[in-house]
C-alpha positions in Angstrom: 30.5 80.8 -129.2 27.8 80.4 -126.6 28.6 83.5 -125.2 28.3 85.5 -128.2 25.0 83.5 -129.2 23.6 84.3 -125.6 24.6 88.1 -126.2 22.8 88.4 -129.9 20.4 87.2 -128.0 19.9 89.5 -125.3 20.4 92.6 -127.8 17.3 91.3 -129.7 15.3 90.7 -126.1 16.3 94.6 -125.7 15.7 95.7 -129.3 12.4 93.7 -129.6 11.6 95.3 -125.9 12.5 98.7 -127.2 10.1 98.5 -129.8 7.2 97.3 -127.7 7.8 100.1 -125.7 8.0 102.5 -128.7 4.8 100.4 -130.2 3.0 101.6 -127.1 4.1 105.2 -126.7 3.5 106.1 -130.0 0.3 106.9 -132.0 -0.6 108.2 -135.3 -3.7 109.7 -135.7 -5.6 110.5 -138.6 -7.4 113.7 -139.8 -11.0 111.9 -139.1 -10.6 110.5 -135.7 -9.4 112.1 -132.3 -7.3 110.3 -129.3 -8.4 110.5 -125.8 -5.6 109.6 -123.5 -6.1 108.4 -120.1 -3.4 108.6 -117.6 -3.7 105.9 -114.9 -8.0 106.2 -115.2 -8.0 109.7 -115.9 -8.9 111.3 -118.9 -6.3 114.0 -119.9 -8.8 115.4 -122.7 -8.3 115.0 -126.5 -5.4 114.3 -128.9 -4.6 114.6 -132.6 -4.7 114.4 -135.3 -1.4 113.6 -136.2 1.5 112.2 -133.8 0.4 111.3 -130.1 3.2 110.2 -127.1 1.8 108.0 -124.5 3.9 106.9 -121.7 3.8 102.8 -122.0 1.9 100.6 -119.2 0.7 104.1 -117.6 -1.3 106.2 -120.7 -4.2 103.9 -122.2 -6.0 105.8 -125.9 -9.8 105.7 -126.7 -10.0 106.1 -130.4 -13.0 108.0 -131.8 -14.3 109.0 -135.1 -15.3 112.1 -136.2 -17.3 111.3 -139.6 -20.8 110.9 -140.4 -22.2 107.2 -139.9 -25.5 105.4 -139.7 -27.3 102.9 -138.2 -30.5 101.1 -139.6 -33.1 100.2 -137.0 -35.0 96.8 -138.1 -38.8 97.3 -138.6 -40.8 97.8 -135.9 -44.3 97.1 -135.2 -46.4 100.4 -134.1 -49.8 100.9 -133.5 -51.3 104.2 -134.7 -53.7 106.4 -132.8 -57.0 104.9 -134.8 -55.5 101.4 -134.1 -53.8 100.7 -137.3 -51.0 98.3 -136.6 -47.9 99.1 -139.2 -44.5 98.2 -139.7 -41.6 100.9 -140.1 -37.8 100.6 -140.9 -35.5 103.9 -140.8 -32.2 104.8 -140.9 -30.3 107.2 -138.6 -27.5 109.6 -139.3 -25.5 111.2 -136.8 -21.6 112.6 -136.0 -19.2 112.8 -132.9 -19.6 116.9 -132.4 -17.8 116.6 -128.7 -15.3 113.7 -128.1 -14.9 113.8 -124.4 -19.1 113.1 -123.9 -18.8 110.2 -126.2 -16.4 108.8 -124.3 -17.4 109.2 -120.8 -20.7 109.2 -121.4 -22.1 106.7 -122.5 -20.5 103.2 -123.5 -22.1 102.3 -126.7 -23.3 105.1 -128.1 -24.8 103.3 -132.1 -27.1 101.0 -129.5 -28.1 103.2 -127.2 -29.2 105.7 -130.4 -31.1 102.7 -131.7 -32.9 101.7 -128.1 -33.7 106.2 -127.9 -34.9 105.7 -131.7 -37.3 102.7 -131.4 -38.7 103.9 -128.3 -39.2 107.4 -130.2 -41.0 106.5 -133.2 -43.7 104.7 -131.4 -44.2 107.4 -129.2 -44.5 109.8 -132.4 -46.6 107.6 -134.3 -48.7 106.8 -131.5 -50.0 110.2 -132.0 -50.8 110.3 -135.5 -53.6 108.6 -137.6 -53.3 106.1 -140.4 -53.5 108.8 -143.1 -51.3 111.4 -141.4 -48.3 109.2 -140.8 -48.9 107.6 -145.3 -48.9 111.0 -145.9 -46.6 113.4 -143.8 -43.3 110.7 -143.9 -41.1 114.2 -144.1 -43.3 115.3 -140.4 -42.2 112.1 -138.9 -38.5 112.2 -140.0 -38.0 115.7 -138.9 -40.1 115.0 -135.4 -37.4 112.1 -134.8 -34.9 114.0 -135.6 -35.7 116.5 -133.0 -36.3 113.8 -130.3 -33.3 112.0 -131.1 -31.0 114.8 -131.3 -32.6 116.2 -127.8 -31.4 112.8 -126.2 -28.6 112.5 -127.7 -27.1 116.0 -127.6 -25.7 114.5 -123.6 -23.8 111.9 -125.5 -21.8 114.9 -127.7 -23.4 113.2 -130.7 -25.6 115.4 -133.1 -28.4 113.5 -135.3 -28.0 114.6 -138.8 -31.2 113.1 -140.2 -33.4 110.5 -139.9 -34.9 108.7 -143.0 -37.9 106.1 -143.0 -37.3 103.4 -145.7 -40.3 101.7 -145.6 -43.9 101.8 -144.2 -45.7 98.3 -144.6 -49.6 98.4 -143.6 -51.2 95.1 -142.7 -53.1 93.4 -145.7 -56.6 94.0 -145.0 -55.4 97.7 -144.8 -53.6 97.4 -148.4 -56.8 96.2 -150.0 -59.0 98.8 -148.6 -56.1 101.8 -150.3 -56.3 100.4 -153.3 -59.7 100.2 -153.4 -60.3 103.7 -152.3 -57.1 104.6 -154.9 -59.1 102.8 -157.5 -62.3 104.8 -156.5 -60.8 108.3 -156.7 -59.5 107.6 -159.8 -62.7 107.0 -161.0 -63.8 109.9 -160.0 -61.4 112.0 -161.0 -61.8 110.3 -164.2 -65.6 111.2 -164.4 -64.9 114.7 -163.4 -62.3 115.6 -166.3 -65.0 113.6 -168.4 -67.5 116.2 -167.2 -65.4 119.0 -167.6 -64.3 118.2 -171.0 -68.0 117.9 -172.1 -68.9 121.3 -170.3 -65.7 123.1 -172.1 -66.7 121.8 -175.3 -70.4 122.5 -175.1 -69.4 126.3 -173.4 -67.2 126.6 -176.9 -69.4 125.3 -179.3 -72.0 127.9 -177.9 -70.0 130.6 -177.9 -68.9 129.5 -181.6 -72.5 129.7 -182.5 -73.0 133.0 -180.5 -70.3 134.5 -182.6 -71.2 132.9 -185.6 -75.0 134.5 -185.3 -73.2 138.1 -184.5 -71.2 137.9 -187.5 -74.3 136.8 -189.5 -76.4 139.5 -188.0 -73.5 141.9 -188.5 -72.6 141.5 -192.0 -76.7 141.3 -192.3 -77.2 145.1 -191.1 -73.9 146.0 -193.4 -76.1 144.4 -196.4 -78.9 146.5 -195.4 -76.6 149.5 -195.0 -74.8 148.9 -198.1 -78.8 148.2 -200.1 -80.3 151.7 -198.5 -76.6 153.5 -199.7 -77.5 152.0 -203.6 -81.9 153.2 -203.0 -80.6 156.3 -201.9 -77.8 156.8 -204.8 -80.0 156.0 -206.9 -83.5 158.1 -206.6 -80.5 160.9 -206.0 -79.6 160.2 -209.8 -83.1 160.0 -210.5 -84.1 163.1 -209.0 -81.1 165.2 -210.5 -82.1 163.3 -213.9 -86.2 164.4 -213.7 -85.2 167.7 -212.6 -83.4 168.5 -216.3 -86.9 167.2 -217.6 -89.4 169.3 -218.2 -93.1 168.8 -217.8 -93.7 168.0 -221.9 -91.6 165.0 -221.7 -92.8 163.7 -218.6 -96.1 163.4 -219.8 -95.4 161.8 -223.2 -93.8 159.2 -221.0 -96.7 158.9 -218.6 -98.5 158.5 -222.6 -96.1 155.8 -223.1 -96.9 154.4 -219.7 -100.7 154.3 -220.3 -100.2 152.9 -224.1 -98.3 149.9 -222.4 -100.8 149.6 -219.8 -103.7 149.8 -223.0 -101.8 147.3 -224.6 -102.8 144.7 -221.4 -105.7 142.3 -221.5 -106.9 143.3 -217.9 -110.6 144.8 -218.6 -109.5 147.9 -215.8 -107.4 150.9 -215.6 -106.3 152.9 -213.0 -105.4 156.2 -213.6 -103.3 158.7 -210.9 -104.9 161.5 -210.3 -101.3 163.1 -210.9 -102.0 162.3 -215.1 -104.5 165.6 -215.3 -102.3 167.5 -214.2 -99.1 166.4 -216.7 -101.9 166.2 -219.4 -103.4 169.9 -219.0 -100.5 171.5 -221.5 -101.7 169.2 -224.2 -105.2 170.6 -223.5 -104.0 173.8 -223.3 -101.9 173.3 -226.4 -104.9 171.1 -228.6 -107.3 174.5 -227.1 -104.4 177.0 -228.6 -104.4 175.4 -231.7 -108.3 175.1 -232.3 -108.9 178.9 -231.2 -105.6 180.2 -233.7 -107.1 177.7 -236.6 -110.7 179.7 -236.0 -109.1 183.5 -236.0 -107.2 182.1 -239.5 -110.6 181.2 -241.3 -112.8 184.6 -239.7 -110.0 186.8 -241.1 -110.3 186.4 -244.4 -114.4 186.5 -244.1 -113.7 189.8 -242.6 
């Protein structure tokens, strides 16, 4: 019994050995990460993805990952170039493009991105004025961007993006935007003010401008349409006198002075036209006395 105890027991020493061995000489890797293998201190370049075969207690793996990460650098006190002091936090994106500089490069590649981003971003805003960097947030991300990726580029790690979260402006600074803020939109509120009244007064002139046009319009079309109805009718009247022969117009002009007779006003005025409508009742009363005169001398004779 002993015996066979102290054999199970040196099987599972070798079994248990065997997979150590195996434990160490084996790696899966997945499709997001790559394996560099060192052999005895030297790198032997990339593996993976998939199944890798060191050789135990001689082959030593670096793991790295390929995928998209992010750091997020704490806010940081910079000093603008009109001596604004403000506060700034961002966030960093960047990938492993190239897995041998990551590796042998540098030895901690998330802090040394966050010492080259710090350092960075004071530089950049160093340059710019209070207004600029409030304003032009996209111009700073894509200037540290640049810079970052420039430095990093060495390391085999691209910078994706950079994204400030927050700009914080000392208090006295605050007050002094939002009374300005407060003061433009004032103004801007007097200048729509101004521009309604304008528009309204520019429309209510020109709604009296058209308003007199049409008046003056329909006006001369009135006139028009009064001069039409004069000239229709002294047309009717003159075809009317011309079927009218001089008899008839003067017993009318008769009629006319018997009505003006028949008025209490104590003088008359008489056209000169009247002798001349009343010469064929002269001529006629002068006919009549010189036939009546021949009548009575011929039976004398």
């Amino acid at each position: 019994m002993p015996s066979n105890l102290l054999n199970l027991i040196l099987v599972g020493l070798v079994v248990l050995v065997v997979l150590l061995v195996l434990g160490m000489a084996i790696r899966v890797v997945p499709e997001y990460q790559r394996l560099v293998v060192f052999r005895l201190g030297r790198a032997l370049g990339a593996r993976g993805p998939g199944l890798v075969l060191l050789i135990p207690l001689v082959d030593r793996g670096v793991r790295v990952d390929l995928r998209e990460t992010f750091f997020d650098v704490p806010p940081q006190t910079t000093i603008t170039k009109d001596n604004a002091h403000l506060s700034i936090d961002f966030l960093v994106y960047s990938k492993i493009v190239d897995v041998m500089p990551s590796v042998l490069n540098v030895a901690d590649d998330e802090g040394a991105s966050r010492g080259i981003a710090i350092t960075t971003l004071r530089a950049v805003v160093g340059n710019m004025m209070l207004d600029d960097v409030l304003a032009k947030r996209e111009e700073i991300n894509a200037a540290l961007r640049d810079k970052l990726d420039e430095v990093t580029n060495r390391w085999g790690i691209k910078v994706t993006a950079v994204e400030i979260r927050e700009i914080t402006p000392p208090q006295e600074i605050l007050a002094a935007m939002t009374r300005q803020m407060s003061a433009e939109r004032s103004r801007r509120a007097m200048v729509t003010e101004a521009d309604g009244r304008r528009d309204a007064e520019v429309r209510v002139a020109d709604g009296q401008r058209q308003a007199a046009v049409l008046l003056a319009e329909g006006d001369r079309q009135a006139t028009i349409l009064r001069a039409e109805g004069f000239a229709l009718a002294l047309e009717k009247i003159f075809a009317v006198a011309r079927t009218i022969d001089r008899k008839t117009m003067s017993l009318q002009y008769l009629e006319a002075l018997k009505s003006l007779g028949a008025q209490p006003a104590t003088k008359l005025v008489i056209p000169v036209e009247l002798t001349h409508l009343l010469r064929p009742f002269f001529e006629h009363g002068r006919d009549g006395a010189e036939e009546a005169a021949t009548e009575e001398a011929a039976p004398r004779g």
